[in-house]
C-alpha atoms as one frame of an Amber mdcrd trajectory, in Angstrom:
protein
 -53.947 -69.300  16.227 -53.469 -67.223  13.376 -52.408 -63.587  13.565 -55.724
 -62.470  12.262 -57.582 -64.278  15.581 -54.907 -63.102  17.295 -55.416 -59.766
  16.556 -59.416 -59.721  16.879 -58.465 -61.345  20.401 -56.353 -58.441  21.093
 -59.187 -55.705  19.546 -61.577 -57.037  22.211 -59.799 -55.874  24.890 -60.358
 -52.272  26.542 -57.795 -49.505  24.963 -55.938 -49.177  28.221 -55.250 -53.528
  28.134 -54.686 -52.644  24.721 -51.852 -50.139  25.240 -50.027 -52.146  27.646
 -49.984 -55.319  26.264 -48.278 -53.145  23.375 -45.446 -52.151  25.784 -44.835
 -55.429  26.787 -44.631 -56.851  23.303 -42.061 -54.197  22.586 -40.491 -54.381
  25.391 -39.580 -57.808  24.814 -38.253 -56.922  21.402 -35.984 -53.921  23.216
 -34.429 -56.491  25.599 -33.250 -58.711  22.567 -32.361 -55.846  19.493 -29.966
 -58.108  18.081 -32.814 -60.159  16.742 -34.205 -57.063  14.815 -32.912 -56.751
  11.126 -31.905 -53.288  10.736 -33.180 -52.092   7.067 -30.351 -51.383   4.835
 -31.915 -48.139   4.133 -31.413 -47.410   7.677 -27.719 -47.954   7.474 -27.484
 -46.307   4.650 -28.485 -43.241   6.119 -27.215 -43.240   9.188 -23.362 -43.631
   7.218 -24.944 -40.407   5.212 -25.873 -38.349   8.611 -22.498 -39.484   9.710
 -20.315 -38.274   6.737 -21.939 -34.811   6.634 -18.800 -32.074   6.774 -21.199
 -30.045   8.811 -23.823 -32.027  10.772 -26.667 -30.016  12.417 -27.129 -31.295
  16.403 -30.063 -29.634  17.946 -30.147 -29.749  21.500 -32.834 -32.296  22.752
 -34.206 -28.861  25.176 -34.881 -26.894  22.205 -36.711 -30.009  19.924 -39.040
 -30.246  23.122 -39.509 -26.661  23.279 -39.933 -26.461  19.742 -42.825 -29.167
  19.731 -44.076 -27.536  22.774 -44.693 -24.377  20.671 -45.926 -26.090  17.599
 -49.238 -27.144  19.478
């Protein structure tokens, strides 16, 4: 089956089979992440982040509050 009669399989389906077939796809890929490249952009970045002299943490309270208030 190709991934274009996959996917039209998959579009047939109600949203909420939809959704969790989704989670179960990705939770597959979660329970094996050393079979997911990591882009070397990503790396790249994450080195930059981490050499920062003066990273900003923000606790994960105030981003949630902060979203909260943006709506």
């Amino acid at each position: 089956m190709t991934k274009q009669a996959l996917l039209t399989e998959i579009l047939r389906l109600p949203p909420e089979e939809r959704i969790e077939l989704l989670g179960e796809a990705w939770d597959t890929i979660a329970a094996s992440p050393e079979e997911v490249a990591i882009p070397e952009w990503h790396v790249q970045e994450l080195e930059r982040r981490l050499a920062a002299v003066d990273p900003e943490f923000v606790a994960w309270d105030e981003v949630r509050d902060r979203l909260r208030r943006s709506k």
